[in-house]
C-alpha positions, 0 to 999 in steps of 0.5 A: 781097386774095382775096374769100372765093369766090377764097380757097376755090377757091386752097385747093381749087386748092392740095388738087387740085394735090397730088392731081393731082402724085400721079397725075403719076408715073402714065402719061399713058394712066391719067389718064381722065375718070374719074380726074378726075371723082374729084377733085372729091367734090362731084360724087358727092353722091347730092342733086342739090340739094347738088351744085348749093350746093357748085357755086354756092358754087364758082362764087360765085353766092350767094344772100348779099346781097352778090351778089344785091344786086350787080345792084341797085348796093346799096352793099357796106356795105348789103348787111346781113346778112338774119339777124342785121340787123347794121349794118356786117355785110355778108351774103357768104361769111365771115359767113354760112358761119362768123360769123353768129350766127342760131341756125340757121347756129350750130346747123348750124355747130356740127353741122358741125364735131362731125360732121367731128370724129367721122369725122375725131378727127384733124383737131382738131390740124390744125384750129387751125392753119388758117384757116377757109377752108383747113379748109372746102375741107379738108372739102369735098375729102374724100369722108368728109366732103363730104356734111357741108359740102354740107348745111350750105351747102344749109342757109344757102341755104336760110335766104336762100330763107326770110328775105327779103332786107334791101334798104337804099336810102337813109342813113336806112333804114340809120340807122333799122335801127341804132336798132332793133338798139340799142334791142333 
């Protein structure tokens, strides 16, 4: 099974190698560096502070406690969720980028995907057909739509750089956060 940073880059992976096919029938001399740099729309964002989410997103060095808390050996299963303090809610890639109900990512998700939709009206069939995986990397090759994934990755980063990390060490932290969930 493919962790959700593996996921993202085989759809990017798969996006790239159809782009690149295209080009195979061009001679050998016309694939220039700068061909390739165009392949990959991140790399033209005008924020450096975007490039650098998108590429960390990429490269899986996430500020999601599932990787910060990695080098602390944290348990998975306490590396909760920052945002939302849900107790068998693990902080990773899919949970803050698609599920996490804090209302800032829900506010930014939602903008995301009606921003999409009216520079991409077409996408709306072909978004319930894919995964959540395969429409982000989607939009994140596209260079009408890239600066509108860059920024909401930038903004639940951001959120991690806001809300200090929920740091768990024993069985009874961990039981004493499901009781204050429950009682709220």
């Amino acid at each position: 099974m493919l962790s959700s940073t593996e996921h993202l880059n085989y759809e990017l992976a798969t996006s790239l190698v159809k782009t690149i096919r295209t080009f195979a029938l061009l001679p050998r001399a016309a694939l220039t560096p700068k061909l390739l740099y165009s392949l990959k729309p991140y790399l033209h964002l005008l924020h450096a502070d975007r490039r650098r989410a998108v590429a960390r997103l990429l490269a899986g060095t996430l500020p999601y406690a599932i990787d910060s808390l990695r080098r602390h050996d944290v348990l998975r299963e306490w590396r909760l969720c920052r945002l939302c303090r849900r107790v068998g809610i693990v902080e990773d890639e899919e949970h803050m980028l698609f599920c996490c109900p804090d209302p800032v990512l829900e506010t930014a998700r939602t903008a995301l995907h009606n921003d999409i939709l009216v520079l991409k009206p077409d996408w709306i069939h072909a978004r319930r057909r894919m995964g959540n995986w395969e429409y982000f990397g989607r939009a994140l090759m596209d260079k009408a739509t890239v600066h509108l994934v860059a920024d909401f990755v930038s903004v639940s980063f951001q959120r991690c750089a806001d809300v200090p990390v929920l740091h768990i060490t024993s069985e009874e932290q961990l039981q004493a956060l499901a009781g204050q969930v429950l009682s709220l």
